[in-house]
N, C-alpha and C positions, 0 to 999 in steps of 0.2 A: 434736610429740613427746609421749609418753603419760609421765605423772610416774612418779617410781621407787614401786618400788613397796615397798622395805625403804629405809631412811633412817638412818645410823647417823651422830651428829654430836657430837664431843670426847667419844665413849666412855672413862671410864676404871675399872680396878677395881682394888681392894685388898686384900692379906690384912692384915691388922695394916700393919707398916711397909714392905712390900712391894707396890709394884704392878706390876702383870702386863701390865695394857692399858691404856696409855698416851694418852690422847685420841685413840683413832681412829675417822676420821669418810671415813664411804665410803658408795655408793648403789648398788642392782641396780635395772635398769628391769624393766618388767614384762613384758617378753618375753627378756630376757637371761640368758645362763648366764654363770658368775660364779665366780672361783676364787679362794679364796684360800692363796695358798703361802709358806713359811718354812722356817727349819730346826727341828728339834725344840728346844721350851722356847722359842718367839715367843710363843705365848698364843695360838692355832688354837683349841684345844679350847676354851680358856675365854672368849673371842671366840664359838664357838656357844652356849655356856652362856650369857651374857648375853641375846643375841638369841631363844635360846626358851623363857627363862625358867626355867632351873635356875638361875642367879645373878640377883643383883641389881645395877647397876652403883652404884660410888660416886659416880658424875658423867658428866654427858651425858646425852643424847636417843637412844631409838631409837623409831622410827616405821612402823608397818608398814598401808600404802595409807592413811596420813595421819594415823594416829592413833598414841598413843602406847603402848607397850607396854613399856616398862620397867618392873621389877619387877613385871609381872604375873607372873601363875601359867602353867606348862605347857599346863594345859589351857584357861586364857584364850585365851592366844596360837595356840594349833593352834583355836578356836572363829572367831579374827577372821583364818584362814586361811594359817597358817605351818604345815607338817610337814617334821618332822626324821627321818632315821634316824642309827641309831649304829655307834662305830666296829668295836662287838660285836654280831652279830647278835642280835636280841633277838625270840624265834619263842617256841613253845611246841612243845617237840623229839618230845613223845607224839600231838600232835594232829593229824589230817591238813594237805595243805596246802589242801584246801579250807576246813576248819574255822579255821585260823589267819586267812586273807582273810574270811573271816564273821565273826569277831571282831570284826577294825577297823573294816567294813562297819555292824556294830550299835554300835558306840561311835560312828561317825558319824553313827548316827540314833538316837544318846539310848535303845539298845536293849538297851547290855552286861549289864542284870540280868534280862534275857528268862532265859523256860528253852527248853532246846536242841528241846524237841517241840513250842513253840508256835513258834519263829523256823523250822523248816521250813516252815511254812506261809506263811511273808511272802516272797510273789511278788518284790517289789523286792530286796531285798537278797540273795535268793538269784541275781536276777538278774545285779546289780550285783557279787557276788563273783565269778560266772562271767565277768562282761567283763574283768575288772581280771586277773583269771588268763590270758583269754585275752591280753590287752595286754602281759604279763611273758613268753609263750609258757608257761607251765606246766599249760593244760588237761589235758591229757595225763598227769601228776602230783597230780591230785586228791585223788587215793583215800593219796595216798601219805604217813606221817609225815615230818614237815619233818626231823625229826632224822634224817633215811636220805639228803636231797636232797645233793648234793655242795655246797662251799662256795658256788659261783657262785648255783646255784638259791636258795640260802637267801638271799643277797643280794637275788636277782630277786624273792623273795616277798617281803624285805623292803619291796623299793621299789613294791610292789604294797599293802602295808598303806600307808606312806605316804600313797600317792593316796589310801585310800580316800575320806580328808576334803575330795577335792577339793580340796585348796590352792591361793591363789594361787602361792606360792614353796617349793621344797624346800630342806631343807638336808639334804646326805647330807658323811658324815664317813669321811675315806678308806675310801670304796665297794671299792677295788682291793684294798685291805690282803691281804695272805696268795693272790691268785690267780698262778694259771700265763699266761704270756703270752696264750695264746690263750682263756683264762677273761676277759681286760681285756678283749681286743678284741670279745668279745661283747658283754661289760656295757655298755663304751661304747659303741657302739651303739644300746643298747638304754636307755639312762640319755638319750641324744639321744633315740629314738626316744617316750619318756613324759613327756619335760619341755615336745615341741615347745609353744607357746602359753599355757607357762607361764616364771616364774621360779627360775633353778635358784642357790645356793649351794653351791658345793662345796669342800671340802679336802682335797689330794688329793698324796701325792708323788709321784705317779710324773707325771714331765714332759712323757713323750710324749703321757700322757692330757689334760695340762691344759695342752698348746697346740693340742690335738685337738678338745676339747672347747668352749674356753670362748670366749665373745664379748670379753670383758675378763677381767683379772686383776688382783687386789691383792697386792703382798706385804709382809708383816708379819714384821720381825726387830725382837726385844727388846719386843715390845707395841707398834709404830708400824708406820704404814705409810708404807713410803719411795718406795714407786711404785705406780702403777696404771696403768695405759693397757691397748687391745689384744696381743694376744699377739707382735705384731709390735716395736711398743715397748718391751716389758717387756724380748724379747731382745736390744736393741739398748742398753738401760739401762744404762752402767756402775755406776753403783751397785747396781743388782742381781746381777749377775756378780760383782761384788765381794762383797757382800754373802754371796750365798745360790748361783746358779746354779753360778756357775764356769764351765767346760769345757765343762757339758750345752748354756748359750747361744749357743756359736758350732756343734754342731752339728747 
């Protein structure tokens, strides 16, 4: 069995007198997608925050393919192969969606202070934008400003800059937020179809997605987590039913 490949052990944080995340200590291996769910004000968000370095934890290990990355920096942690997106999509809404995938493409090759008439000429990365467009299905929308793309697409370019670093692990932060039914079932899809052989984190509410999705699930009420197992277990959890599912677990 191949070691996990994100390592999270008696995580906890603080604001002043208040802690939010409670010693929680969980694992993604390194081909597993991974969910974690609660109700609103568990500490989801600030549970990612920790993990890719916008917070600092007060206490605990987290470990990413064996090294330690607490309190690192942002850009540490996406260097030793963590990328995150957010729960807001974060594009640049004037720029085409080819130019927005070249962006991430040159921050992943140390190239973000290029100027724009010498980075046309770099073979690879104009390459490497075009693959990752086509892998999102967005060739087709090149030419086009991100800010015109419908919500789903701005998602799909999102998780298109993601890649660009090659990560081992993603963490995407309720991907679904704000679509139409038939905008999820594309994304999931297609969030399966770019994570395959790699590791995914996700937070996600809506249930159909993240028993659709995920290999395992954790869930986290009040900063702990009170269960984890497969999707199969978790539904069968009375304490999670109790807790957080309710209704939605039995059908």
């Amino acid at each position: 069995m191949n070691p996990p490949v994100l390592v999270l052990d008696g995580v906890r944080k603080s604001f002043g007198p208040v802690e939010i995340i409670r010693g929680v200590s969980l694992e993604v291996g390194a081909h597993e997608r991974h969910a974690v769910i609660g109700p609103n004000g568990a500490g989801k968000s600030t549970l990612f925050h920790l993990i890719s370095g916008q917070l600092r934890p007060s206490a605990g290990g987290i470990r990413l393919a064996g090294r330690s990355i607490a309190g690192h920096s942002p850009q540490a942690v996406n260097r030793l192969g963590l990328a995150r997106s957010f729960q807001i999509t974060n594009l640049f809404p004037q720029l085409t969606v080819f130019e927005n995938i070249r962006l991430a493409v040159m921050r992943s090759h140390g190239l973000q202070y290029c100027f724009w008439r010498l980075i046309d000429r770099n073979g690879p990365v104009r390459e490497r934008s075009e693959s990752l467009l086509e892998s999102v299905r967005l060739s087709h929308r090149a030419a086009t400003a991100a800010g015109e793309l419908s919500y789903s697409e701005q998602r799909s370019l999102e998780i298109a800059m993601t890649l660009a670093s090659d990560p081992r692990i993603i963490l995407l932060d309720e991907p679904m937020a704000g679509m139409s039914r038939e905008e999820t079932s594309y994304t999931t899809a297609l969030i399966r179809e770019v994570t395959e052989g790699r590791a995914l984190l996700i937070v996600e509410h809506d249930m159909e997605v993240v028993f659709a999705l995920s290999d395992r699930i954790s869930v986290l009420v009040y900063g702990e987590v009170i269960a984890s197992g497969t999707p199969e277990e978790i539904r069968a959890d009375p304490r999670v039913r109790e807790a957080y599912l309710g209704e939605e677990a039995t059908t």
